[in-house]
Predicted model as a PDB file, atoms N, CA, C, CB and O in Angstrom, pLDDT in the B-factor column:
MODEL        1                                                                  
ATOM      1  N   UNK A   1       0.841  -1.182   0.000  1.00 68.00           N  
ATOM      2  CA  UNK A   1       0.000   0.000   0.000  1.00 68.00           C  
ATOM      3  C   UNK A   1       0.888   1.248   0.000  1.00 68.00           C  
ATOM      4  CB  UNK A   1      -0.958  -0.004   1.223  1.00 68.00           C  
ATOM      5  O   UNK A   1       1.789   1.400   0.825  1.00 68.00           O  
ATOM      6  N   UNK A   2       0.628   2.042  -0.859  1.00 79.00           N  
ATOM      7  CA  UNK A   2       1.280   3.575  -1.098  1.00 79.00           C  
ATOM      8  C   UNK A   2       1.158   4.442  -0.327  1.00 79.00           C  
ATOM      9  CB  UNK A   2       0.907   4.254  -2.091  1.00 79.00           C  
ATOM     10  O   UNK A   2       0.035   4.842  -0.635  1.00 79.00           O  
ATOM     11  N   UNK A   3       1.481   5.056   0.474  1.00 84.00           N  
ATOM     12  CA  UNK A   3       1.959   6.085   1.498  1.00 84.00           C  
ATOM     13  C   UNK A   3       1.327   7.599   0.545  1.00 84.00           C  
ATOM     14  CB  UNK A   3       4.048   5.963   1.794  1.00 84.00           C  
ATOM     15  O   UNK A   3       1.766   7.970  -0.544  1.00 84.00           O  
ATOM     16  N   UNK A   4       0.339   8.180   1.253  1.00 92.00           N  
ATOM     17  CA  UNK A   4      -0.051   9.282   0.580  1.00 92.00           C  
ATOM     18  C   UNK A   4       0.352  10.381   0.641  1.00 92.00           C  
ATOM     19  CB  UNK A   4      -0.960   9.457   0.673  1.00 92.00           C  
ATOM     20  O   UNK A   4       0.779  10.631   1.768  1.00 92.00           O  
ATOM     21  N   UNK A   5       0.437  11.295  -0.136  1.00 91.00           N  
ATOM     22  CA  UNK A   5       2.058  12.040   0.505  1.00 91.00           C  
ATOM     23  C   UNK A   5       1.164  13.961   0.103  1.00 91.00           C  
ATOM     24  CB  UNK A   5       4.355  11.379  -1.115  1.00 91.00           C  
ATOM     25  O   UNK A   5       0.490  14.317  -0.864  1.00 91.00           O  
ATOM     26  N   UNK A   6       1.507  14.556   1.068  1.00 92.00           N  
ATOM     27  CA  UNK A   6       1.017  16.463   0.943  1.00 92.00           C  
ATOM     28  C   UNK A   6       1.965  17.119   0.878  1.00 92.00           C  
ATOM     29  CB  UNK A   6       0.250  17.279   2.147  1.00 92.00           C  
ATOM     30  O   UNK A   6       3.016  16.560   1.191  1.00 92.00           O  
ATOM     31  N   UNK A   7       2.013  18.304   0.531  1.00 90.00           N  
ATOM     32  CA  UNK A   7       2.572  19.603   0.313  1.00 90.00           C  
ATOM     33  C   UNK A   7       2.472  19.787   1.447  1.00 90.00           C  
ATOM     34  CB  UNK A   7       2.063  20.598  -0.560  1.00 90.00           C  
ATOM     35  O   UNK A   7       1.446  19.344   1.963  1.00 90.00           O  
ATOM     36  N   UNK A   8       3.508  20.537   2.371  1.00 90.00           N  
ATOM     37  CA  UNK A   8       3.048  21.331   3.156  1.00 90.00           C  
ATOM     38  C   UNK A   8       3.554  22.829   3.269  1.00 90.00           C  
ATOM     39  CB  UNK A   8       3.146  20.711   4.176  1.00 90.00           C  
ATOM     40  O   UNK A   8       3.258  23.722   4.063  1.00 90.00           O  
ATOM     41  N   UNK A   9       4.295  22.790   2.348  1.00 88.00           N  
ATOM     42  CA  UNK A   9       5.274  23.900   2.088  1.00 88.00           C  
ATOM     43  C   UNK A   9       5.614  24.153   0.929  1.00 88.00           C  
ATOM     44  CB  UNK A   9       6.358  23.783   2.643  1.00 88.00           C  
ATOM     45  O   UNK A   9       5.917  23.139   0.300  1.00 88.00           O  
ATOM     46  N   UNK A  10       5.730  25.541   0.110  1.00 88.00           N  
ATOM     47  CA  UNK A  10       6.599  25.563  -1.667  1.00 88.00           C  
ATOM     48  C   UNK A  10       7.331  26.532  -1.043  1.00 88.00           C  
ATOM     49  CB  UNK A  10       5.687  26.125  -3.494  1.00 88.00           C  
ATOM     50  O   UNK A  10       6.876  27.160  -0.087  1.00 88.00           O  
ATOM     51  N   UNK A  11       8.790  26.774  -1.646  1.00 88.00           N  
ATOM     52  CA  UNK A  11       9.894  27.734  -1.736  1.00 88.00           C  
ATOM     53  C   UNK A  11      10.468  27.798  -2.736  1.00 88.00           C  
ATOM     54  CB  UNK A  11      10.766  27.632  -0.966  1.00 88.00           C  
ATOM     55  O   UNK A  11      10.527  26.913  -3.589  1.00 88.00           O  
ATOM     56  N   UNK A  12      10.937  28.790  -2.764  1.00 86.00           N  
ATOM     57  CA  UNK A  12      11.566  29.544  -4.110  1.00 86.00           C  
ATOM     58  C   UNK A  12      13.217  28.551  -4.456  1.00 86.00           C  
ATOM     59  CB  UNK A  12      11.961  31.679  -3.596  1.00 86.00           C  
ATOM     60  O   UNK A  12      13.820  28.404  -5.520  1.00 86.00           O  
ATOM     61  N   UNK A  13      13.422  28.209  -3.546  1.00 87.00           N  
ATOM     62  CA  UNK A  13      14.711  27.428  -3.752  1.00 87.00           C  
ATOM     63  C   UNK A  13      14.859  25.983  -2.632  1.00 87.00           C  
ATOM     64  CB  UNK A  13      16.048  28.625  -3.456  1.00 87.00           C  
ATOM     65  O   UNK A  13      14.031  25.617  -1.798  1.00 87.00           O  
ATOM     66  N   UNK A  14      16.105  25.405  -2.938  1.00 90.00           N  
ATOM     67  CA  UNK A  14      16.141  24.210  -2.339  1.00 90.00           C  
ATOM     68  C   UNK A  14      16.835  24.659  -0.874  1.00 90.00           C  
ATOM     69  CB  UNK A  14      16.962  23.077  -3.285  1.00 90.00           C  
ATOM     70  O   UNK A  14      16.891  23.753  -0.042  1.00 90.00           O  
ATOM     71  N   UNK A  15      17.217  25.594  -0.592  1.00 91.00           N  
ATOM     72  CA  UNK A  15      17.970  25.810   0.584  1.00 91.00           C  
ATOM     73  C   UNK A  15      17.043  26.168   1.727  1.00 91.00           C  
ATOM     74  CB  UNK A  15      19.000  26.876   0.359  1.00 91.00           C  
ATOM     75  O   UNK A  15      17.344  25.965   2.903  1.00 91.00           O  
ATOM     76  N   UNK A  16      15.833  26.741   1.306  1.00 90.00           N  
ATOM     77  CA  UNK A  16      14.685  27.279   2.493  1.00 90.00           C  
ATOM     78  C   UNK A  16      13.628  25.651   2.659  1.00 90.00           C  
ATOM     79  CB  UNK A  16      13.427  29.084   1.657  1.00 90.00           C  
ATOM     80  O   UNK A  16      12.868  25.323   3.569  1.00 90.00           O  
ATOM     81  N   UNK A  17      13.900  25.113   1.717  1.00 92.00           N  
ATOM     82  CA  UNK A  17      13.021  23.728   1.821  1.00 92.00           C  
ATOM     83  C   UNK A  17      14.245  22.746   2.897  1.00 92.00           C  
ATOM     84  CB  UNK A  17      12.668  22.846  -0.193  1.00 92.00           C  
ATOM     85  O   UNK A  17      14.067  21.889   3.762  1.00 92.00           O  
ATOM     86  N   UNK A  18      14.869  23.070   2.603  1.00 94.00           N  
ATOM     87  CA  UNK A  18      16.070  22.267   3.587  1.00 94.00           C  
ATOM     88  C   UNK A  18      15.928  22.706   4.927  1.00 94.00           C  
ATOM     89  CB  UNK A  18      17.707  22.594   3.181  1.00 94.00           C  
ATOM     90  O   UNK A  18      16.049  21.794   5.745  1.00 94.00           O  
ATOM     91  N   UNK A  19      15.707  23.825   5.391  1.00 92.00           N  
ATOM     92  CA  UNK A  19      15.404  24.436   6.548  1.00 92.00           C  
ATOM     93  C   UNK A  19      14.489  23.815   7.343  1.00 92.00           C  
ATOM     94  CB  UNK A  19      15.026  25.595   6.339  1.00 92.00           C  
ATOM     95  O   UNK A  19      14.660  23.280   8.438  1.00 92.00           O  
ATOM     96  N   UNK A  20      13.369  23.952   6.603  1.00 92.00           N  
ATOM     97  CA  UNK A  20      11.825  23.341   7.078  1.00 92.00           C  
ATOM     98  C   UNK A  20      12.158  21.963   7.471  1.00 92.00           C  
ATOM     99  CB  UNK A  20      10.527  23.293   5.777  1.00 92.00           C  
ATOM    100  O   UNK A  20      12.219  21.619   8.652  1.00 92.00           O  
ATOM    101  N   UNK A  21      12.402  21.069   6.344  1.00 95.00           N  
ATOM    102  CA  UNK A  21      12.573  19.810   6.579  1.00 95.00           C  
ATOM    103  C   UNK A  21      13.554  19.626   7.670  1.00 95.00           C  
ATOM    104  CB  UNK A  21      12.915  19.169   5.422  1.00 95.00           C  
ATOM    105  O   UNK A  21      13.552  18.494   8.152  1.00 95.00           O  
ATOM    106  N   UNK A  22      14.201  20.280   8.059  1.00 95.00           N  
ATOM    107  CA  UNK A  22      15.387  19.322   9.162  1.00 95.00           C  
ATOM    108  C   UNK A  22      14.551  20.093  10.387  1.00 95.00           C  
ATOM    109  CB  UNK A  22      17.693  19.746   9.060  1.00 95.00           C  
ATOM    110  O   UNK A  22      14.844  19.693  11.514  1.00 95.00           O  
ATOM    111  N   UNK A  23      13.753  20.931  10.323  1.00 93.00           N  
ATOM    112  CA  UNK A  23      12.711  21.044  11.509  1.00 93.00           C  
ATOM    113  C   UNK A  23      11.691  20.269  11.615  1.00 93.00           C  
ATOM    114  CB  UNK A  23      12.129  22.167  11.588  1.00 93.00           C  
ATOM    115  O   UNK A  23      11.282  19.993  12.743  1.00 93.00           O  
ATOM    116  N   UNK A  24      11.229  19.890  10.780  1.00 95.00           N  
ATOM    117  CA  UNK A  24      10.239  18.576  10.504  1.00 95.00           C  
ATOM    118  C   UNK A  24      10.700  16.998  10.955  1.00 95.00           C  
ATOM    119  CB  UNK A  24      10.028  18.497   8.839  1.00 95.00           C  
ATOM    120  O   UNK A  24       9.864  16.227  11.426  1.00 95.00           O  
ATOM    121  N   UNK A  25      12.056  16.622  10.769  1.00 96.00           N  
ATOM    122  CA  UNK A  25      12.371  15.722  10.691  1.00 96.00           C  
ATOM    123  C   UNK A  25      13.121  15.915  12.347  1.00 96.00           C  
ATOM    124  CB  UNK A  25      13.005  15.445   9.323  1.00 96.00           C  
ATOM    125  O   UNK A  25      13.009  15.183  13.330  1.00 96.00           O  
ATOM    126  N   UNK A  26      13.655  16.794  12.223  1.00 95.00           N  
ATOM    127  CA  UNK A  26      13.814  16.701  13.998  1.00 95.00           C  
ATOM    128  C   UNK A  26      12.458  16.404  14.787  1.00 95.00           C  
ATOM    129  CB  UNK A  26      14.374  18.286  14.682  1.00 95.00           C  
ATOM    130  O   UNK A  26      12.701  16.054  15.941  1.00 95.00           O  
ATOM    131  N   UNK A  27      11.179  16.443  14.501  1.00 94.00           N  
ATOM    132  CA  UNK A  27      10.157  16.399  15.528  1.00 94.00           C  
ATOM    133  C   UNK A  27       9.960  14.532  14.681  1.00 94.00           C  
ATOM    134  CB  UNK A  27       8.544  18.006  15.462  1.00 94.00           C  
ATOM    135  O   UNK A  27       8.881  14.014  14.965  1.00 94.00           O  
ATOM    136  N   UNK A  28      10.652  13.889  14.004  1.00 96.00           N  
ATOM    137  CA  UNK A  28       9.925  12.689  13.819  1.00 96.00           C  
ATOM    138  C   UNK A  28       9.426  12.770  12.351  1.00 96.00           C  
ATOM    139  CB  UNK A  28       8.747  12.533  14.892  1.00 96.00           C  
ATOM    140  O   UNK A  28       9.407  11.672  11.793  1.00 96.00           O  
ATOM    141  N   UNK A  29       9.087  13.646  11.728  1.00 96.00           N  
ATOM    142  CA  UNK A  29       8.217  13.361  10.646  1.00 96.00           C  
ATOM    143  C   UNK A  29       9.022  13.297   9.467  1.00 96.00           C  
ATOM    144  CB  UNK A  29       7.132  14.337  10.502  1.00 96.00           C  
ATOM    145  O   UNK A  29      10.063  13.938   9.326  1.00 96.00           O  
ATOM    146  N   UNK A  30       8.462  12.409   8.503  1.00 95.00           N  
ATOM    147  CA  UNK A  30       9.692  11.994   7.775  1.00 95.00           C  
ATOM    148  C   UNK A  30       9.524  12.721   6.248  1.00 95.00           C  
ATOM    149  CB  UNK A  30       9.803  10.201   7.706  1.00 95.00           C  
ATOM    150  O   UNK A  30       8.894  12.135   5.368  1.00 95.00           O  
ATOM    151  N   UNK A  31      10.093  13.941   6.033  1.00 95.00           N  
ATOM    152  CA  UNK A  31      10.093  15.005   4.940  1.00 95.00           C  
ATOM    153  C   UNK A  31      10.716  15.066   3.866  1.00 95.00           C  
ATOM    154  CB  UNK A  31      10.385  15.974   5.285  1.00 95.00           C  
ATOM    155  O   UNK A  31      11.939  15.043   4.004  1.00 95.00           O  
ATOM    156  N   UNK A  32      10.284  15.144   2.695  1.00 94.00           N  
ATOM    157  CA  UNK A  32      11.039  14.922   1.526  1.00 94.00           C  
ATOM    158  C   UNK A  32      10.858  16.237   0.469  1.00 94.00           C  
ATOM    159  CB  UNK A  32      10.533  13.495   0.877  1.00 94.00           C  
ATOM    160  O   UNK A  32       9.782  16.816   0.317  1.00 94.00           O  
ATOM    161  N   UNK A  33      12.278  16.645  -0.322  1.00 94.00           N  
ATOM    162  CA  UNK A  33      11.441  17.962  -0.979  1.00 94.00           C  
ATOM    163  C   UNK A  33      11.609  17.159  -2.514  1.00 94.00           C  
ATOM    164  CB  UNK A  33      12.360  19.956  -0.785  1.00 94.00           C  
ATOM    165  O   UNK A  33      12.281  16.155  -2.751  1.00 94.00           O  
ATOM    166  N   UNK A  34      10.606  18.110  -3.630  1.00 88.00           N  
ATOM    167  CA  UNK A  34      10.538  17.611  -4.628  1.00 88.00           C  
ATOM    168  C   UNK A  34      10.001  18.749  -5.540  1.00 88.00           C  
ATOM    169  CB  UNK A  34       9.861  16.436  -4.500  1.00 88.00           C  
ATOM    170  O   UNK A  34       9.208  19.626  -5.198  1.00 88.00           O  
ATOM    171  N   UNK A  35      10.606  18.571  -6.830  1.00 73.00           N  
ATOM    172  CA  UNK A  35      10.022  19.443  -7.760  1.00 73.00           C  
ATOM    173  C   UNK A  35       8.894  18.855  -8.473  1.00 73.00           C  
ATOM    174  CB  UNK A  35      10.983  19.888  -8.677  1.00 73.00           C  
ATOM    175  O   UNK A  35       8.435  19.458  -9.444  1.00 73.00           O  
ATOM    176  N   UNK A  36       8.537  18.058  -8.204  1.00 61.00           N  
ATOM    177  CA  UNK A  36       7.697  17.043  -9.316  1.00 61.00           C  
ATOM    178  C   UNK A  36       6.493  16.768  -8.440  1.00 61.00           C  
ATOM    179  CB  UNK A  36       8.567  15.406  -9.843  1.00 61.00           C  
ATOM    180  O   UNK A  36       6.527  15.875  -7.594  1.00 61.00           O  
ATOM    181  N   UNK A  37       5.441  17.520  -8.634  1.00 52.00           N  
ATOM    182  CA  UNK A  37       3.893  16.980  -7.980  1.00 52.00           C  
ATOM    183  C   UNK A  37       3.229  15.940  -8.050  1.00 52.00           C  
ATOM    184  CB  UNK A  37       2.954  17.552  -8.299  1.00 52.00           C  
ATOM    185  O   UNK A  37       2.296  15.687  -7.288  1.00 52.00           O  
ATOM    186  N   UNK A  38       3.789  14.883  -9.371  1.00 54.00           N  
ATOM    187  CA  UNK A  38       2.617  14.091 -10.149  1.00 54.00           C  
ATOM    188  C   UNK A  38       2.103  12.907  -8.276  1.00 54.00           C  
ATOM    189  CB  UNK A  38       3.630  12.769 -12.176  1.00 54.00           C  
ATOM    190  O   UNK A  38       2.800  12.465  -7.362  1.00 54.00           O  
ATOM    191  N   UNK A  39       1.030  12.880  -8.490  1.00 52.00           N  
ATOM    192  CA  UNK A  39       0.913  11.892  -7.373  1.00 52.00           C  
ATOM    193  C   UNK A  39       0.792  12.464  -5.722  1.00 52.00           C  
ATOM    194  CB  UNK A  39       2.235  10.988  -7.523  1.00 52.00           C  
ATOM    195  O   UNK A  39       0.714  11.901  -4.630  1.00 52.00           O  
ATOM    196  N   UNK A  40       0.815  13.490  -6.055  1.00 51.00           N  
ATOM    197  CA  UNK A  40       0.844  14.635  -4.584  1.00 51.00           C  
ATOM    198  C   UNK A  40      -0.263  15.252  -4.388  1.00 51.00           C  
ATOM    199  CB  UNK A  40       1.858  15.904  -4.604  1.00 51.00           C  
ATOM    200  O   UNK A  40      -0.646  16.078  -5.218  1.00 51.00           O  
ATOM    201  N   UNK A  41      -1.061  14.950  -3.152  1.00 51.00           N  
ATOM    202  CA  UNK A  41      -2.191  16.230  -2.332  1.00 51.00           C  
ATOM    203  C   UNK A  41      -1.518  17.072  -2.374  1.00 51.00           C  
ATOM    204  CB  UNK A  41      -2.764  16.207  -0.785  1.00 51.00           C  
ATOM    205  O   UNK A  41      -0.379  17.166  -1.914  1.00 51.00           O  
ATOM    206  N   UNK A  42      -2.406  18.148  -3.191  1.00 51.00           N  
ATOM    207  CA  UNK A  42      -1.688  19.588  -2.735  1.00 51.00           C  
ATOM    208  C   UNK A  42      -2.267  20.259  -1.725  1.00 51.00           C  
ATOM    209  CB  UNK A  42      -1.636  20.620  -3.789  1.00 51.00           C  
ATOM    210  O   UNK A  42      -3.151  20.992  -2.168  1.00 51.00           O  
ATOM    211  N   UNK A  43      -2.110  20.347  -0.159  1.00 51.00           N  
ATOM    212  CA  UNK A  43      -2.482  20.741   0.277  1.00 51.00           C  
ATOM    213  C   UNK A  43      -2.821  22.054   1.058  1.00 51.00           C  
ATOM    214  CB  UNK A  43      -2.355  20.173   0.309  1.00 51.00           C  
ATOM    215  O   UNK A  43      -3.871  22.411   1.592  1.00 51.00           O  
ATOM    216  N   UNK A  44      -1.143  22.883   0.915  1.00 51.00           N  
ATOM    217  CA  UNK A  44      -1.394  24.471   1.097  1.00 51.00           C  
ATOM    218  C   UNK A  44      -0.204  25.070   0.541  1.00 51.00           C  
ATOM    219  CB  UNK A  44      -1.602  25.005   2.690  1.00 51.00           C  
ATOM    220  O   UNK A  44       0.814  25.479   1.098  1.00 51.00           O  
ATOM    221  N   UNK A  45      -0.535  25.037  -0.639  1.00 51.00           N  
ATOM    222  CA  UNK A  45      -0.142  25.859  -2.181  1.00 51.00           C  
ATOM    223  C   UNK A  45      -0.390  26.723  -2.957  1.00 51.00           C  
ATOM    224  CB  UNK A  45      -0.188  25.457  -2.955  1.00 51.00           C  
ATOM    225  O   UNK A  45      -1.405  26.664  -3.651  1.00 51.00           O  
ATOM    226  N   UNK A  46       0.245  27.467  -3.009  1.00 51.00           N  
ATOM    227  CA  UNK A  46      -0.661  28.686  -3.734  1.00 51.00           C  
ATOM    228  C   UNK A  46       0.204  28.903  -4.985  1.00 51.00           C  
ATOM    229  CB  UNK A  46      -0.846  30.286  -2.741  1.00 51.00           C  
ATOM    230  O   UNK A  46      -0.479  29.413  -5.873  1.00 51.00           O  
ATOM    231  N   UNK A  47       1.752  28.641  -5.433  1.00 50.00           N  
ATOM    232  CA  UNK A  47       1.837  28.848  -6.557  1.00 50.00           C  
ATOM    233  C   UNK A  47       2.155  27.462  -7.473  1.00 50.00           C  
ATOM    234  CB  UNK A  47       2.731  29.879  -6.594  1.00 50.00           C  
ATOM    235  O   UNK A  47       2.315  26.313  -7.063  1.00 50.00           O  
ATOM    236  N   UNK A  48       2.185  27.911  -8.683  1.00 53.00           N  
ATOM    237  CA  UNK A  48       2.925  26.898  -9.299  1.00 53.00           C  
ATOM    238  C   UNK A  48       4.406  25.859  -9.515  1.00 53.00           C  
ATOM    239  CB  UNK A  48       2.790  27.321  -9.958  1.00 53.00           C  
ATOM    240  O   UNK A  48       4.555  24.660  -9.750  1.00 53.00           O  
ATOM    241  N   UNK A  49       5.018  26.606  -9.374  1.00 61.00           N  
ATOM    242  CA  UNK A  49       6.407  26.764  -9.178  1.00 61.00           C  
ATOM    243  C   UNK A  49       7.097  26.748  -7.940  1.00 61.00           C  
ATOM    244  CB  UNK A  49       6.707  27.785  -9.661  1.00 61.00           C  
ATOM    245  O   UNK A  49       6.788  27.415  -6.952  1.00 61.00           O  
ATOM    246  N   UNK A  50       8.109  25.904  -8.044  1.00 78.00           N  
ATOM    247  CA  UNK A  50       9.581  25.886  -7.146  1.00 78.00           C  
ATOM    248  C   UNK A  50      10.004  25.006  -6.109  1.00 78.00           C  
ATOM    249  CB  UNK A  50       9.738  27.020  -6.445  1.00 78.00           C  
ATOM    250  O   UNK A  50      10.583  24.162  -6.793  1.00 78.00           O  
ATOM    251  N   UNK A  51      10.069  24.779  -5.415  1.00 89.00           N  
ATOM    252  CA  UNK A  51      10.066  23.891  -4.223  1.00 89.00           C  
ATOM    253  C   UNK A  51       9.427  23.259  -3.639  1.00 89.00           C  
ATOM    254  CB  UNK A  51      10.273  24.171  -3.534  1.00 89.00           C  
ATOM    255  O   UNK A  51       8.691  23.959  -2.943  1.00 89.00           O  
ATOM    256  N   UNK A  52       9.187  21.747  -3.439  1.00 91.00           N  
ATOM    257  CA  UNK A  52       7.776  21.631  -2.818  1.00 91.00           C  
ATOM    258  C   UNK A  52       8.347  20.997  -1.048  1.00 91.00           C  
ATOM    259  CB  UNK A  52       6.555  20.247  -3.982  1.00 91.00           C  
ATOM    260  O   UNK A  52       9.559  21.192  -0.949  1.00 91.00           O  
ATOM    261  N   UNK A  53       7.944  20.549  -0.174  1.00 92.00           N  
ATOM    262  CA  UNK A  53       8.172  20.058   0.955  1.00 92.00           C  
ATOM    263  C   UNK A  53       6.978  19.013   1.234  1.00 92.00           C  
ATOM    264  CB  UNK A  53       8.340  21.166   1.927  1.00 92.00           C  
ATOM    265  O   UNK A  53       5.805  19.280   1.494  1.00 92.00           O  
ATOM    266  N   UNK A  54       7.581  17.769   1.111  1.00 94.00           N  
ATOM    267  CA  UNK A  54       6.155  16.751   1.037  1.00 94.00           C  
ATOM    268  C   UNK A  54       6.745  15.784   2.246  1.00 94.00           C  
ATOM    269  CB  UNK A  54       5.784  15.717  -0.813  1.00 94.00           C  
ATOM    270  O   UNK A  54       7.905  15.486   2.531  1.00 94.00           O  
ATOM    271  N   UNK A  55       4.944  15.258   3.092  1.00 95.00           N  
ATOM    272  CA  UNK A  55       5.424  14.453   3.849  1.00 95.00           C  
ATOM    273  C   UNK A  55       4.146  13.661   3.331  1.00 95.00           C  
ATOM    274  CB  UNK A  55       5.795  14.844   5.381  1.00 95.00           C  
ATOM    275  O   UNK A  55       3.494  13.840   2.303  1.00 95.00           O  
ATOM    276  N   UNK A  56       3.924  12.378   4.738  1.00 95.00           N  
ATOM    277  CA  UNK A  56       3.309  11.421   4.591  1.00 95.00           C  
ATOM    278  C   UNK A  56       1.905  12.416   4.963  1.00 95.00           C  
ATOM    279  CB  UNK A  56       3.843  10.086   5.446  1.00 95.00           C  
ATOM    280  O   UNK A  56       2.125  13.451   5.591  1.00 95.00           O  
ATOM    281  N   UNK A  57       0.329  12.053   4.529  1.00 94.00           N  
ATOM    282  CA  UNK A  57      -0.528  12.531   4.853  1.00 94.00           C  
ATOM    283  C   UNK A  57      -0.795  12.253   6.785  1.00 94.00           C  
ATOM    284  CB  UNK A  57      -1.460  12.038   3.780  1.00 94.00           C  
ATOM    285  O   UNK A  57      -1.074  13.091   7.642  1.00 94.00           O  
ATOM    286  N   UNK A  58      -0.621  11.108   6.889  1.00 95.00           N  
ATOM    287  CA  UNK A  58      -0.655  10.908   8.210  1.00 95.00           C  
ATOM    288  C   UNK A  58      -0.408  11.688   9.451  1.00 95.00           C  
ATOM    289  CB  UNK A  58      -0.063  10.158   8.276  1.00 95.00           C  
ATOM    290  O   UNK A  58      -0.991  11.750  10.533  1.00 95.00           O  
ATOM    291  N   UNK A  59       0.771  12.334   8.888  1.00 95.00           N  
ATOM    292  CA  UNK A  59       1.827  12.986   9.855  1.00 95.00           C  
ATOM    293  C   UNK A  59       1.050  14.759   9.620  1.00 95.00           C  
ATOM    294  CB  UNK A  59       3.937  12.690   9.145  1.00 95.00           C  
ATOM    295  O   UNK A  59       1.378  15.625  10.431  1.00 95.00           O  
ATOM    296  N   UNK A  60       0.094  15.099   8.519  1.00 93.00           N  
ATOM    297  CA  UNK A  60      -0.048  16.607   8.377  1.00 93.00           C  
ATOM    298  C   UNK A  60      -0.075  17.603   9.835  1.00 93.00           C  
ATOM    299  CB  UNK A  60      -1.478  16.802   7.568  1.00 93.00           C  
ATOM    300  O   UNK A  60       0.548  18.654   9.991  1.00 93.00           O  
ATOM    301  N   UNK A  61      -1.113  16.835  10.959  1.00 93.00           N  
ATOM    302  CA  UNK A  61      -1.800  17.311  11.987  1.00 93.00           C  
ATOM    303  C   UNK A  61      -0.716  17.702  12.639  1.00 93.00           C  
ATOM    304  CB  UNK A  61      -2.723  16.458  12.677  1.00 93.00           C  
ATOM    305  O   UNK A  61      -0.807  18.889  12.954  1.00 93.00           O  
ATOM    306  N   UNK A  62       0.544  17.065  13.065  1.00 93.00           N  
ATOM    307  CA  UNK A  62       1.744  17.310  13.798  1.00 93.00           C  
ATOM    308  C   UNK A  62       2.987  18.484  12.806  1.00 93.00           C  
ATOM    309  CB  UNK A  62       2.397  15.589  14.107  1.00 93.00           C  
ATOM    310  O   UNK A  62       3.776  19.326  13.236  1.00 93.00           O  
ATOM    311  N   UNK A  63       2.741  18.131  11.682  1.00 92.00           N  
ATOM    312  CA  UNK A  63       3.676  19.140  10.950  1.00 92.00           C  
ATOM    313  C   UNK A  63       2.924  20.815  10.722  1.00 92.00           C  
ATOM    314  CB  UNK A  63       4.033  18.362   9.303  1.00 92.00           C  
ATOM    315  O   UNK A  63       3.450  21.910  10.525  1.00 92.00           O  
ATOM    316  N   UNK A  64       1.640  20.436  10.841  1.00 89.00           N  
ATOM    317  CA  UNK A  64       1.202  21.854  10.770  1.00 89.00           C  
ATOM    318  C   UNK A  64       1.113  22.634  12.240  1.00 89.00           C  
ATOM    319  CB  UNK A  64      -0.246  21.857  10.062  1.00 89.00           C  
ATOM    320  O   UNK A  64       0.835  23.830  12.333  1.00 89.00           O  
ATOM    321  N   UNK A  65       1.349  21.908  13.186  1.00 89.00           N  
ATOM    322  CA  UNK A  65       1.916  22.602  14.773  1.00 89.00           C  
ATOM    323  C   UNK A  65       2.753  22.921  14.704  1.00 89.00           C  
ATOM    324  CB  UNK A  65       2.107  22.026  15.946  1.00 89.00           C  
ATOM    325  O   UNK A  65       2.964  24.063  15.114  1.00 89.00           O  
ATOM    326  N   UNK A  66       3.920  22.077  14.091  1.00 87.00           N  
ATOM    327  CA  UNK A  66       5.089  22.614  14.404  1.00 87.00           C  
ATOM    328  C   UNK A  66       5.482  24.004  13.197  1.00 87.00           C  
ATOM    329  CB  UNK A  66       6.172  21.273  14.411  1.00 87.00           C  
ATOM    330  O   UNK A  66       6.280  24.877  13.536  1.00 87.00           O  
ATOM    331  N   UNK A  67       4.979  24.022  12.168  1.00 83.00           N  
ATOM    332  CA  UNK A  67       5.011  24.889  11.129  1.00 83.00           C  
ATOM    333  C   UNK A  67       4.035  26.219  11.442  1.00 83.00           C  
ATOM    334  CB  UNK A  67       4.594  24.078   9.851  1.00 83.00           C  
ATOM    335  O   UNK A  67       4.231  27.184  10.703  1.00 83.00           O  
ATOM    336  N   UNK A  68       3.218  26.323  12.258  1.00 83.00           N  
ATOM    337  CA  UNK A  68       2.314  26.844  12.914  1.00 83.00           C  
ATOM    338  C   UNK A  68       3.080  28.016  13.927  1.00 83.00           C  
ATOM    339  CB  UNK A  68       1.528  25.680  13.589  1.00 83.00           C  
ATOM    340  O   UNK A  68       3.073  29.246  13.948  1.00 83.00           O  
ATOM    341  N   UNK A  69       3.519  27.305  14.475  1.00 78.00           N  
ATOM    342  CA  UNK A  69       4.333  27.703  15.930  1.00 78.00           C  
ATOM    343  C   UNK A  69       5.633  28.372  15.189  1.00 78.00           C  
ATOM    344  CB  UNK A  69       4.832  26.113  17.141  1.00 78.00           C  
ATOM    345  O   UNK A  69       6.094  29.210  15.964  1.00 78.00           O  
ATOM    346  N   UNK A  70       6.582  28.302  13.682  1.00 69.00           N  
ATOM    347  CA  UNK A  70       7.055  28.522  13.619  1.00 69.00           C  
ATOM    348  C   UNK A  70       6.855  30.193  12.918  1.00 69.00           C  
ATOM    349  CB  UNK A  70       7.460  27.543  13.476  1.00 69.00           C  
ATOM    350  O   UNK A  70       7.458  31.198  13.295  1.00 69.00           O  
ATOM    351  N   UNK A  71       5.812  30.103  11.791  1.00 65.00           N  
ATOM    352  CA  UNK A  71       5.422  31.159  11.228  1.00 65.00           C  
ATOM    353  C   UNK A  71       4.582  32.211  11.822  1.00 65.00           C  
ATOM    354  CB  UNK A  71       4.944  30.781  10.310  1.00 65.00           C  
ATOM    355  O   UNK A  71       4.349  33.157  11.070  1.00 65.00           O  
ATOM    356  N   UNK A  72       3.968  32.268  13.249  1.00 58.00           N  
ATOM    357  CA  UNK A  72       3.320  32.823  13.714  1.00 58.00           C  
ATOM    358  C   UNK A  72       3.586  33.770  14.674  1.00 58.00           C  
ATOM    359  CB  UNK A  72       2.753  32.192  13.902  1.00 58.00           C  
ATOM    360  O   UNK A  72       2.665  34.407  15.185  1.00 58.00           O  
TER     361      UNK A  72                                                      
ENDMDL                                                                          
END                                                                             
């Protein structure tokens, strides 16, 4: 069975997606970045282009606390 995988993040480059993710992955959740959507919930995206930050759908509820807590 396939692991369903969200956006939870786009950036303009690979170095601010690197950021996120090793904050993500320090709390446990296991983060991957990608330029390529095919097969991806997009879940809070607004452009087309650039960076994406994808995890497992499972994990959204805990990555959007910690992404929450960070942008706020």
């Amino acid at each position: 069975m396939e692991v369903q995988k969200v956006i939870v993040g786009e950036f303009e480059n690979e170095l601010y997606a690197e950021i996120e993710k090793k904050d993500l992955e320090a709390a446990g959740i296991k983060a991957n970045i990608s330029e390529d959507d095919t097969d991806i919930f997009i879940l809070f995206s607004n452009e087309d282009k650039g960076v994406q930050l994808v995890i497992p759908r499972a994990q959204i509820e805990k990555a959007k606390k910690i992404l929450e807590k960070k942008f706020t």
